[in-house]
LODRENFI-67739 format. One record per residue (C-alpha): x, y, z; residue in one letter; residue number from 1. Coordinates in pm, 1 decimal. Each point is the difference from the previous one (the first is absolute). Example, Ala and Ser with C-alpha at 12.3 -4.5 7.8 and 13.67 -1.06 7.14 Angstrom:
NODE        X        Y        Z resn resi
NODE   1230.0   -450.0    780.0    a    1
NODE    137.0    344.0    -66.0    s    2
***
This chain:
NODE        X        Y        Z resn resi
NODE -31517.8  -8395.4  -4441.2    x    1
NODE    233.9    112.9    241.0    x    2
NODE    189.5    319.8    -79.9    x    3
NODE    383.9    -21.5     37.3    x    4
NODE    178.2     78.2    287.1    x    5
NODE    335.5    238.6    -14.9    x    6
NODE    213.8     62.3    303.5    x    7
NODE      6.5    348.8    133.2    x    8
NODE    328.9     80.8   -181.3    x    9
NODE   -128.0   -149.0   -332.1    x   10
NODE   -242.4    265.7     11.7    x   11
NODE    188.8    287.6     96.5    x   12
NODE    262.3    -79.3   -266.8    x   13
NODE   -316.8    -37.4   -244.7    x   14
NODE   -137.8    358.3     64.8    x   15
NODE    363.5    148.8     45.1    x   16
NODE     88.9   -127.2   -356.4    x   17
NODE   -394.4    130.7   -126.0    x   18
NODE     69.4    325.5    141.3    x   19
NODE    371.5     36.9   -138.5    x   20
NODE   -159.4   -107.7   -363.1    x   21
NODE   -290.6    259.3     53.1    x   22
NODE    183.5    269.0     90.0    x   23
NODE    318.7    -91.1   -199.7    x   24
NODE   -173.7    -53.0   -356.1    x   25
NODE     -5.4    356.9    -95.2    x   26
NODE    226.3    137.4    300.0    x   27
NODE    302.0   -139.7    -84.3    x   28
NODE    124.9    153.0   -329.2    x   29
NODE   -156.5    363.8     90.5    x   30
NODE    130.2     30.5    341.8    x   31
NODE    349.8     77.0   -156.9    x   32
NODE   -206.5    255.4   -281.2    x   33
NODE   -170.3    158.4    350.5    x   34
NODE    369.3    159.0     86.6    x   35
NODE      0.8    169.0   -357.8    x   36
NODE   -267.4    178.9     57.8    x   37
NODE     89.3    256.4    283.8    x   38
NODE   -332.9    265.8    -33.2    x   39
NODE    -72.7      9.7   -318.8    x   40
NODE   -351.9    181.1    -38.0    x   41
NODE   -142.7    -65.0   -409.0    x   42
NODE   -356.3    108.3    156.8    x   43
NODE   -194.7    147.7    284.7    x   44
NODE   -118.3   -321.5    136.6    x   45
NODE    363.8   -227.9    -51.5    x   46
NODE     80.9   -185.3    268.9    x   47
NODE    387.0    194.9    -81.2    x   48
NODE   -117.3    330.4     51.4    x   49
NODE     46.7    170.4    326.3    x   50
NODE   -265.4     -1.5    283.1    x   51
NODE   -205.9    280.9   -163.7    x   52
NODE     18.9    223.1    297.0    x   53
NODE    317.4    187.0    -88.6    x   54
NODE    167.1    230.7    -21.0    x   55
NODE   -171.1    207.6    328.1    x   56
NODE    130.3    350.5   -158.6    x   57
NODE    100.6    131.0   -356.7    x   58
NODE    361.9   -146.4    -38.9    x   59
NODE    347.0    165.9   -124.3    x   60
NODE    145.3   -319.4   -155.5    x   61
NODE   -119.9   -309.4   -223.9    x   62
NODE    287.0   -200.4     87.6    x   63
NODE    328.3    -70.7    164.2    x   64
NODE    345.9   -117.6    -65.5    x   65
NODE    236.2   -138.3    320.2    x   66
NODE    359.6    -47.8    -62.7    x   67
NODE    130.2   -228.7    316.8    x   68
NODE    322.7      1.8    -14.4    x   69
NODE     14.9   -266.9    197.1    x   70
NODE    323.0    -79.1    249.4    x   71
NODE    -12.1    352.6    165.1    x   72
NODE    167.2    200.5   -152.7    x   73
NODE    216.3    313.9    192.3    x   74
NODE   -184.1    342.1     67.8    x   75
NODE    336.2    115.6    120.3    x   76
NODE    166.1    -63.5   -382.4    x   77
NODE   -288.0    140.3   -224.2    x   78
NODE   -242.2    269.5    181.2    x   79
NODE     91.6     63.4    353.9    x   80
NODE    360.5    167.3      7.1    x   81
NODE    140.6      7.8    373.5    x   82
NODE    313.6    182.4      5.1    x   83
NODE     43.8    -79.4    342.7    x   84
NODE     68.8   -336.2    -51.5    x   85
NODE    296.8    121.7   -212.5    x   86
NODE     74.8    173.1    337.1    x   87
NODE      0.6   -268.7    206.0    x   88
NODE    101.4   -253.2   -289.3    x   89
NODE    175.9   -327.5    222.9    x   90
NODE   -109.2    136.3    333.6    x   91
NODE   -234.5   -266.6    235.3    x   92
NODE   -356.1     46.9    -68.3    x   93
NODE   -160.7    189.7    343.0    x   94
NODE   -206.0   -225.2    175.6    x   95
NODE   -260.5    232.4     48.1    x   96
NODE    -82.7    -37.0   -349.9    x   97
NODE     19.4   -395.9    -17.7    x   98
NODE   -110.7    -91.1    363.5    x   99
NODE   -291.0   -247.2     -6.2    x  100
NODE    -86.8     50.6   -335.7    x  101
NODE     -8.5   -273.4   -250.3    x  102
NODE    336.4   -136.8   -202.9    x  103
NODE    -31.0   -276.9   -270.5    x  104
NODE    355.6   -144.5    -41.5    x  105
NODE    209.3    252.9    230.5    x  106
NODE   -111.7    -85.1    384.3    x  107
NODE    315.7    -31.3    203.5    x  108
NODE    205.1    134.4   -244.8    x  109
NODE    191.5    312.1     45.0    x  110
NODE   -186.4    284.9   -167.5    x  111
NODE    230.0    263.8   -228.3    x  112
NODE   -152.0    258.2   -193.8    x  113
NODE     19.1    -14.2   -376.7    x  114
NODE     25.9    285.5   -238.2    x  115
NODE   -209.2     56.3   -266.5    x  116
NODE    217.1   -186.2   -281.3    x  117
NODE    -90.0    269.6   -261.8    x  118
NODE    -73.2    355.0    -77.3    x  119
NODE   -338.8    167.6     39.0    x  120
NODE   -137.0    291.4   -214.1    x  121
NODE   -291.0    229.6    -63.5    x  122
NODE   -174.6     -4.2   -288.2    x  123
NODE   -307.7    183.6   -218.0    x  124
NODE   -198.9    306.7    155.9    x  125
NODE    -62.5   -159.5    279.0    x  126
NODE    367.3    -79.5    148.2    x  127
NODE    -58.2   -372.8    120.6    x  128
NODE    316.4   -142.1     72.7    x  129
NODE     70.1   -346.1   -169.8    x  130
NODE    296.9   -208.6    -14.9    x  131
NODE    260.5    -33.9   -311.4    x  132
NODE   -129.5   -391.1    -11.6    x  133
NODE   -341.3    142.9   -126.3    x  134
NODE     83.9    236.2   -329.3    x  135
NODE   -306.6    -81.1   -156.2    x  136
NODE   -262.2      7.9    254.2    x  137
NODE    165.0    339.1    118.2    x  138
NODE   -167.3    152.2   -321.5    x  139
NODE   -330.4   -111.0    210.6    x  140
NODE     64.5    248.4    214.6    x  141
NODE   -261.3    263.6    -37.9    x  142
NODE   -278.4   -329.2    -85.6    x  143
NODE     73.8   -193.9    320.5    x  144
NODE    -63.2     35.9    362.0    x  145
NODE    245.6   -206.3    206.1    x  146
NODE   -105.6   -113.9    302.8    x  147
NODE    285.1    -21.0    285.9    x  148
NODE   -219.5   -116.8    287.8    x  149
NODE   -121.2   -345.9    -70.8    x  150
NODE     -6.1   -220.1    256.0    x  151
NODE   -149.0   -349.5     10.0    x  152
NODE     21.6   -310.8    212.6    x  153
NODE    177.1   -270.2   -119.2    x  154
NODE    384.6    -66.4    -37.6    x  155
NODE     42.6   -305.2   -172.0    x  156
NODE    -73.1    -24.4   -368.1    x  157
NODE   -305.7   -215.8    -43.8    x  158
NODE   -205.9    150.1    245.6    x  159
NODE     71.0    334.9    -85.2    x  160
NODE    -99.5    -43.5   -312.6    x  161
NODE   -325.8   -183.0    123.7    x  162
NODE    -59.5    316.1    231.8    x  163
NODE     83.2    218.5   -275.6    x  164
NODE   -245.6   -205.0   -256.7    x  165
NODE   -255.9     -5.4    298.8    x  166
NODE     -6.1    187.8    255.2    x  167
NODE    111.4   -263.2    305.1    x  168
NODE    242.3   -267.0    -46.0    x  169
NODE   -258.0   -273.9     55.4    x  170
NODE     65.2   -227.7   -300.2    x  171
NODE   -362.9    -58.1   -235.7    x  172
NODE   -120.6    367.3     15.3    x  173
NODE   -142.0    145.4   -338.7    x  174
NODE    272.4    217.6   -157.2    x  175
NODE    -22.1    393.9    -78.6    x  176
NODE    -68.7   -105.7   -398.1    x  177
NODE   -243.5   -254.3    104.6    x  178
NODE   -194.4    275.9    223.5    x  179
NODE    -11.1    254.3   -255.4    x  180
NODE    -99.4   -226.8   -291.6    x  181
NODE   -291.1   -176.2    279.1    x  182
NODE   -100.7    340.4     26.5    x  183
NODE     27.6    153.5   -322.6    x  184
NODE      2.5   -251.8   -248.0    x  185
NODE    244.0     25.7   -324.5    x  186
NODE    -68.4    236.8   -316.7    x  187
NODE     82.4   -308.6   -244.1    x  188
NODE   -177.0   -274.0   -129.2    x  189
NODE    286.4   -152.3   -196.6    x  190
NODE    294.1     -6.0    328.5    x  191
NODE    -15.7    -49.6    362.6    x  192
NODE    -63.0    303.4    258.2    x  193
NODE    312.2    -99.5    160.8    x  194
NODE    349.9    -99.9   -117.1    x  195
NODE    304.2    -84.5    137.0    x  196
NODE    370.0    -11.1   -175.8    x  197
NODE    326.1    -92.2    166.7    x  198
NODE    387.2     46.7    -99.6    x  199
NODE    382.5    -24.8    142.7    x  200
NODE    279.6    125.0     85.2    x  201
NODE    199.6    107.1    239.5    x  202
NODE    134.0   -170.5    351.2    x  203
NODE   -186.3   -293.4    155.0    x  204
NODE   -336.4     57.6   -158.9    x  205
NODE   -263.3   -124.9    246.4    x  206
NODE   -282.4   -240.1   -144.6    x  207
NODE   -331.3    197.2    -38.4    x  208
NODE   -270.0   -267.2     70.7    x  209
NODE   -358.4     32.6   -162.0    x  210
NODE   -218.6     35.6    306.6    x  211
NODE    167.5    364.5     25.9    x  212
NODE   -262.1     87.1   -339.9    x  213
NODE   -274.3   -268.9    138.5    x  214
NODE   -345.8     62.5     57.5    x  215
NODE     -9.8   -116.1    354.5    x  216
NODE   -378.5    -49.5    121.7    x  217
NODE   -156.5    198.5   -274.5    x  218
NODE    -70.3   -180.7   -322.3    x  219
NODE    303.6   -231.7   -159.9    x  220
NODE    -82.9    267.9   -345.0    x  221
NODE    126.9    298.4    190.9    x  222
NODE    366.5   -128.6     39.3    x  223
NODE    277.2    121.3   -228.5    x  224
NODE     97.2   -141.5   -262.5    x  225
NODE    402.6    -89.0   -102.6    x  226
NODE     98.7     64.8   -335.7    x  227
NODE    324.3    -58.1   -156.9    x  228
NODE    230.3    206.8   -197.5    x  229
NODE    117.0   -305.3   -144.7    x  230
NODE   -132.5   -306.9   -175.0    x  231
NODE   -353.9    -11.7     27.1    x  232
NODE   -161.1    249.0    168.8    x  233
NODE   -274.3   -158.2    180.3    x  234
NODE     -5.9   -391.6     65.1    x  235
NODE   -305.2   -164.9   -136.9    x  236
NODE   -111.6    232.9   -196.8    x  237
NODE    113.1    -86.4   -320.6    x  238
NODE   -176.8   -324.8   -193.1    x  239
NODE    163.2   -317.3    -11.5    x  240
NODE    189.6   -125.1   -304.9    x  241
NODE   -301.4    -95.5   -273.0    x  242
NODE   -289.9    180.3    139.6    x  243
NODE   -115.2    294.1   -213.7    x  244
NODE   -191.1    279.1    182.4    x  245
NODE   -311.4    -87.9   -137.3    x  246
NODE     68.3   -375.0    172.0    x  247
NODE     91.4    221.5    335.3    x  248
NODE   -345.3    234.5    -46.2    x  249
NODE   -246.7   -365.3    -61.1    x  250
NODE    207.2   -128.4    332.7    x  251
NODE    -68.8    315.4    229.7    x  252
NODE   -362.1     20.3   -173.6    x  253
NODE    -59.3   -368.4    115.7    x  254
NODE    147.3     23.9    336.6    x  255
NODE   -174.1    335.9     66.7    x  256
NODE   -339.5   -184.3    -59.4    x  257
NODE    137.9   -290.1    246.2    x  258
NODE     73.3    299.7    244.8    x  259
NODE   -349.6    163.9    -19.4    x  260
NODE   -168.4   -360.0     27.7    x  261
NODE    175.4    -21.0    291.8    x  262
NODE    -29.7    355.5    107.7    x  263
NODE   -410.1    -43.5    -11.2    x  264
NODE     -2.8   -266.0    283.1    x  265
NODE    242.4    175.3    202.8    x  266
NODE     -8.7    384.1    -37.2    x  267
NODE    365.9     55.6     81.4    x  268
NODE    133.1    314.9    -98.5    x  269
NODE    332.3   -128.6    -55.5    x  270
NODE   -136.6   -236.0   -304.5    x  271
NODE   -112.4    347.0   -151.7    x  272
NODE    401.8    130.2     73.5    x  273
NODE     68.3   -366.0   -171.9    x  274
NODE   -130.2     62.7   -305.7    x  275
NODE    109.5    350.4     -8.9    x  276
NODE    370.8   -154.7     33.6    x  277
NODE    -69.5   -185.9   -311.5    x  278
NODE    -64.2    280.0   -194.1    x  279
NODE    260.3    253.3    115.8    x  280
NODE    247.9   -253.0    -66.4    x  281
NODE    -99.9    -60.7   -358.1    x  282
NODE    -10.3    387.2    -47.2    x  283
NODE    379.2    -30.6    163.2    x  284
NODE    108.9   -244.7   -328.9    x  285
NODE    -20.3    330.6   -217.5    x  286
NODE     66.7    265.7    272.0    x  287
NODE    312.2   -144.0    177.5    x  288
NODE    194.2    -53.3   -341.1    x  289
NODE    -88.6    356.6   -114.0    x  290
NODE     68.8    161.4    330.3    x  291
NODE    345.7   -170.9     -1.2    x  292
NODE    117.6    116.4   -397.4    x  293
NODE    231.0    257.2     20.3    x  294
NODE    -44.8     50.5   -357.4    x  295
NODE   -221.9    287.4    -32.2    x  296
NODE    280.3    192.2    296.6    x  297
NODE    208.1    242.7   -181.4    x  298
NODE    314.1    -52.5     95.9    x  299
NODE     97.5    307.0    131.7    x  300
NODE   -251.7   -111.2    259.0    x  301
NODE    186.6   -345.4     54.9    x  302
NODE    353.8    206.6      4.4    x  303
NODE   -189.9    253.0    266.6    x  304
NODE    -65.9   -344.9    221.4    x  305
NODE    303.1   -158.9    -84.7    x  306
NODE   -255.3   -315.2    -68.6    x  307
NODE    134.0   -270.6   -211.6    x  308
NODE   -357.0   -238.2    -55.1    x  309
NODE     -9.2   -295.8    139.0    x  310
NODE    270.0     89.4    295.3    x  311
NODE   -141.8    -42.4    289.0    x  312
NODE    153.2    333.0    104.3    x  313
NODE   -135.5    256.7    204.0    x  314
NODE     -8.4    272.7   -272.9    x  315
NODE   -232.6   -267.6   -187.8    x  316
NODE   -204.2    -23.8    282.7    x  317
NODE    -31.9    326.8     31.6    x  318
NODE   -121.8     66.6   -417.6    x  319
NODE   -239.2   -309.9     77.1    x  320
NODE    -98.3    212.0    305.1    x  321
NODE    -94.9    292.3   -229.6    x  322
NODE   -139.5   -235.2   -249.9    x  323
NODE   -236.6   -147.8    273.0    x  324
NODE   -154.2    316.5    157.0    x  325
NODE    -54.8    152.8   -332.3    x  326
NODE   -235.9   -329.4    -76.0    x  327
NODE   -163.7     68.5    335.9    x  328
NODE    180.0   -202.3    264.0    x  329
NODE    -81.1     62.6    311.7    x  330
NODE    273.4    -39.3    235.8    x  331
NODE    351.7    -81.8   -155.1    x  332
NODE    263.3   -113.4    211.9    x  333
NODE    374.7   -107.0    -76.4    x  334
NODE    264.6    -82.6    240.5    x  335
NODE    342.4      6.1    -65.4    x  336
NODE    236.1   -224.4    248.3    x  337
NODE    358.0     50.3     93.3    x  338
NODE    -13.8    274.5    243.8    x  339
NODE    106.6   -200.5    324.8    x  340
NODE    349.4    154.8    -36.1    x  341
NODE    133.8   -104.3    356.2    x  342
NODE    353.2     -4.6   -157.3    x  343
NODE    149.7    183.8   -299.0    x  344
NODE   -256.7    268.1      5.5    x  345
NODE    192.9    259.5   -263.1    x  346
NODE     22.5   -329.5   -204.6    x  347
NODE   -337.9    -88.4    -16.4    x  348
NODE   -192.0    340.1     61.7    x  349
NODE    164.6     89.3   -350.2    x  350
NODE   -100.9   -295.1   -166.6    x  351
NODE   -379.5    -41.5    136.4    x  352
NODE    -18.4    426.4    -77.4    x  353
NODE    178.5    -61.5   -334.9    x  354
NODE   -331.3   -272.3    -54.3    x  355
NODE   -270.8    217.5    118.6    x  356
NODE     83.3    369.4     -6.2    x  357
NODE    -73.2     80.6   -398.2    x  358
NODE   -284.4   -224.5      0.2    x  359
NODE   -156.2    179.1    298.7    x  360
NODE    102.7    314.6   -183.2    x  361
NODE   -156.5   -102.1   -318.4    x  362
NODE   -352.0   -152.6    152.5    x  363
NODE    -81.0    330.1    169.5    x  364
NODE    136.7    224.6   -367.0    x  365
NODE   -230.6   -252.5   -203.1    x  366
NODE   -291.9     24.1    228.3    x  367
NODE     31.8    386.0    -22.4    x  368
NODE     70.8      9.6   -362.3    x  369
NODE   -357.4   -220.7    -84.9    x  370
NODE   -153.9    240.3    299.1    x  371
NODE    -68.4   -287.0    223.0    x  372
NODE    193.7     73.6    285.8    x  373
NODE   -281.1    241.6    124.7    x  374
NODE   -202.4   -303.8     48.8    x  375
NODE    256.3   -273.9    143.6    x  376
NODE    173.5    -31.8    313.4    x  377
NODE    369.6   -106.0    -51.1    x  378
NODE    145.3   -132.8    334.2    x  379
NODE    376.2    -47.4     60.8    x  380
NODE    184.3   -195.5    292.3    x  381
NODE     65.3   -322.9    217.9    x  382
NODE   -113.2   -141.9    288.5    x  383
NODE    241.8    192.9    218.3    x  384
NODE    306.5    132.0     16.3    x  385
NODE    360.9     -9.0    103.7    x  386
NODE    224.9     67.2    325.7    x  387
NODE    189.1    297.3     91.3    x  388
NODE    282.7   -265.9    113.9    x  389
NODE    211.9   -183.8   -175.0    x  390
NODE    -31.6   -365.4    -88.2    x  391
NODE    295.2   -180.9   -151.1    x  392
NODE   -103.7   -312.5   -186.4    x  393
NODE    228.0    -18.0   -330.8    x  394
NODE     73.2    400.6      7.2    x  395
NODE   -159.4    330.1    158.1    x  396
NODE   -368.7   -101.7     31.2    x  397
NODE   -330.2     86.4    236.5    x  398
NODE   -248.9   -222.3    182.5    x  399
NODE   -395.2     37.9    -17.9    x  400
NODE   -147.9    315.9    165.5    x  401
NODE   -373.7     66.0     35.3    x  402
NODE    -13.0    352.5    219.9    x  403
NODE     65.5    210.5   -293.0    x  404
NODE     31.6    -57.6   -335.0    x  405
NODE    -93.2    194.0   -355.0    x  406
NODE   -276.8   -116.4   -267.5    x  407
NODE   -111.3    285.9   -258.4    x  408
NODE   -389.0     40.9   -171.0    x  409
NODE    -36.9    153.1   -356.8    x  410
NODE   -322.1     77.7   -231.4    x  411
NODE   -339.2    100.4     76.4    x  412
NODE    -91.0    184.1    293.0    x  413
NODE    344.3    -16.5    129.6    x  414
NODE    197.1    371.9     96.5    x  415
NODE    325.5   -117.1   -203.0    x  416
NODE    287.5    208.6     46.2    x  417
NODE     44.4    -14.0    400.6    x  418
NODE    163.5   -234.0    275.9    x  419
NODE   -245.8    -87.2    261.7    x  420
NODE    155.6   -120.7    352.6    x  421
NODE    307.6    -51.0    166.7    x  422
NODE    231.8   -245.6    168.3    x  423
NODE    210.8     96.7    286.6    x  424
NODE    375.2    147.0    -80.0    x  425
NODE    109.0   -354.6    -25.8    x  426
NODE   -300.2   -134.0   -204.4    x  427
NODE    -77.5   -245.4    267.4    x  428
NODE   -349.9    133.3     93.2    x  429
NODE   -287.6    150.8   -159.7    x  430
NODE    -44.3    293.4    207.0    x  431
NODE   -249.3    255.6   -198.9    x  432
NODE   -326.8    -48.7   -225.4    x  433
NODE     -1.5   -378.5     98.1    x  434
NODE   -147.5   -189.2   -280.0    x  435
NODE    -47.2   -359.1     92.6    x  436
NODE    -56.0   -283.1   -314.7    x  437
NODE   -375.5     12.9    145.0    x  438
NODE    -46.4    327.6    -80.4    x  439
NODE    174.3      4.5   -371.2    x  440
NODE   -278.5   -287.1    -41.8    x  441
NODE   -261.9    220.6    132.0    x  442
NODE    153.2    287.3   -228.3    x  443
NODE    -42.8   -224.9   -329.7    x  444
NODE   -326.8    -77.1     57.6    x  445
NODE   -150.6    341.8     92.6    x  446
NODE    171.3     48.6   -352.9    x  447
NODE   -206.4   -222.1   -153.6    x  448
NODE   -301.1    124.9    148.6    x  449
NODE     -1.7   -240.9    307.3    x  450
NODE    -38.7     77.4    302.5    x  451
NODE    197.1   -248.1    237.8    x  452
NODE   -227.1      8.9    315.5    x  453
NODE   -308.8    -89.1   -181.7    x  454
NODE    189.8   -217.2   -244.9    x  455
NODE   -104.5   -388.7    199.5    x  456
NODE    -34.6   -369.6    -72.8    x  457
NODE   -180.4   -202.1    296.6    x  458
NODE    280.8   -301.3     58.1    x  459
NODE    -20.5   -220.8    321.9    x  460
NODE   -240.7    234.7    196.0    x  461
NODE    210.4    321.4    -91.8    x  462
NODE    -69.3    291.1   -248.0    x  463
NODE    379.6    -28.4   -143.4    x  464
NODE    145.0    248.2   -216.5    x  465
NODE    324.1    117.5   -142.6    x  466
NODE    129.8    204.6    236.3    x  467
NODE    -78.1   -191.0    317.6    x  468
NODE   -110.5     68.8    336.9    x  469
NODE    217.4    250.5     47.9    x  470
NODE     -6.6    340.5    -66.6    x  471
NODE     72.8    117.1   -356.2    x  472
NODE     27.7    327.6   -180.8    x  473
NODE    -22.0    142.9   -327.0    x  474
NODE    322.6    191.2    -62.5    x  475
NODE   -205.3    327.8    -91.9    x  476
NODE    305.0    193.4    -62.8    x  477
NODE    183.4   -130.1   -272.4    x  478
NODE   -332.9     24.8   -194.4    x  479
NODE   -121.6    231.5   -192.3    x  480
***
């Protein structure tokens, strides 16, 4: 009998729509569950632990905590006082600061200089200077080491935020959480080794898209993972209307047996990950809803946050923040957008300080009280700064500035209680201890034990890592 005959794109369609089914069965449904997972390590040999090489030396932290305050906001209104611009206060900006350099919304504009729009002073021991929008975080003065040399790259908002999340501004790079977690794993079974939580307010707050906490080329498990304040805290996690747990636990037993079928005539590591994401996310039904109570808080802990539950505020953030380190989270980061204050800067720097400041305050005086600060790293800034020169859109206001800016470290390891750097008189260029954002990456991961150089992922013929091809240091002197 002769066999059938099918046109070359009757077969193709055939094994496209085989492969899709095959690959799609048990692929489908988990691939969402995959993002949840973000490091977790419940054993030696989990596919969600780290790569079992690290750390290279004994390290000073267990964990970190980055507050992006994302917009950019102004090193010359809350750490780096420059009388001189009171001095010069309407005069044209001299263009042997400004010539070639980089301008985001200002080129061709006349340049004025700007005074600082409030007042600066020193506080604790160590006499750091901080500005009247910051009452709370001045009482950080003798824990914190503010940086006032940053520099980075990048002056528009996305990819400064990539560069500042990655090291380059090349989009689909792995993220600073997703590096640590590849290379450390997580210290939970129950919650992923990397979260992410956003809130608003403020001027203009800039969209913060979710490739800036991806994974990039290392596994899809590394990449953050976005919880919210609000509502439910994790999509997909929780069961559908009508299915009991024990209905959810027969349903991940049965498809982990259809995984490890599978798994037997392929050998693909990423089935093992698969059925791994299964399981962390049933562990998630029971630790997500506990980790988001705010029941068992005393409330002079929620009146020391200011967090109301359920918010979406920063200061709840900031308790969940607490809440997921002391359950062994990783790398916790929250962003908090409205600090693009082109226009209206008095306006808006009070508001976006009146959101953050006691929260900041209160993270670092509740990490100390439960002695955990010793071993986290609390991070503090944007992805740049602002201008010496005025900008007037809607009221007194500066443009993006990336030659000198402020960011401050806190907790283990760090040397609080000193100012480290310095812009020029006008706060236009970082002109003493340099630190570039390469190096504060290279800095948090010698703090975790890493060393940066020998820290590598092969990736399109290259041995990539964090910090680049270009040269990096560990800022040894703000350490202890």
């Amino acid at each position: 009998m002769s066999q059938p005959s099918h046109s070359p794109s009757e077969i193709l369609s055939k094994v496209n729509r085989r492969t899709f089914l095959t690959r799609s069965g048990v692929g489908l449904g988990s691939a969402a569950l995959c993002s949840l997972l973000a490091a977790d390590r419940p054993g030696p040999r989990s596919p969600l632990a780290g790569d079992g090489k690290l750390p290279h030396f004994p390290p000073r932290i267990k964990r970190v905590i980055f507050l992006c305050m994302a917009g950019g906001p102004s090193h010359l209104e809350t750490f780096d006082y420059k009388p001189e611009l009171s001095r010069l206060h309407g005069q044209p900006m001299p263009e042997s600061f400004t010539r070639g350099q980089p301008i985001a919304q200002l080129q061709g504009q006349s340049l004025k200089i700007q005074e600082p729009l409030c007042k600066f002073s020193r506080h604790g021991e160590s006499g750091i200077e901080f500005s009247d929008f910051l009452p709370w975080q001045s009482k950080l003065a003798d824990d914190v080491c503010v940086i006032r040399s940053m520099v980075t790259e990048q002056i528009n908002h996305d990819p400064a935020h990539t560069f500042m999340n990655t090291g380059t501004a090349i989009s689909g790079r792995p993220s600073m959480g997703s590096w640590v977690t590849y290379g450390l794993g997580s210290e939970t079974e129950n919650l992923p080794g990397f979260v992410v939580m956003t809130s608003v307010g403020g001027r203009n707050p800039q969209p913060i898209a979710s490739r800036q906490w991806a994974s990039g080329f290392l596994p899809s498990r590394f990449q953050g993972v976005e919880f919210n304040a609000s509502g439910d805290p994790v999509h997909f996690v929780k069961n559908p209307a009508g299915i009991s747990r024990q209905a959810q636990r027969r349903l991940i037993d049965s498809v982990n047996q259809l995984n490890r079928h599978r798994n037997r005539l392929t050998g693909n590591p990423e089935t093992d990950t698969r059925i791994a994401a299964y399981e962390m996310a049933f562990r998630m039904q029971t630790a997500v809803p506990e980790l988001m109570d705010f029941r068992d808080e005393p409330q002079h802990v929620l009146e020391m946050y200011g967090a109301k539950p359920g918010d979406g505020s920063f200061a709840s953030n900031c308790l969940l923040a607490r809440r997921l380190a002391e359950r062994g989270v990783r790398f916790i980061q929250l962003y908090h957008r409205g600090w693009d204050h082109h226009g209206d800067l008095k306006k808006y720097m009070g508001i976006c300080c009146g959101l953050t400041d006691q929260p900041t305050w209160a993270l670092i005086e509740d990490l100390k009280q439960r002695d955990m600060l010793k071993d986290t790293l609390v991070i503090w800034g944007g992805e740049f700064g602002r201008t010496p020169m005025f900008q007037g859109k809607g009221g007194v206001g500066r443009d993006h500035h990336i030659k000198g800016f402020s960011m401050w470290m806190a907790g283990g390891g760090i040397r609080g209680g000193q100012a480290y750097g310095e812009t020029d008189d006008l706060g236009y260029h970082a002109v003493k201890d340099i630190v570039h954002v390469r190096d504060m990456h290279a800095t948090l991961l010698h703090m975790l034990g890493i060393d940066h150089e020998r820290f590598t992922v092969p990736f399109q013929g290259l041995d990539m890592k964090l910090t680049g091809v270009e040269k990096a240091r560990v800022i040894q002197e703000i350490l202890t």
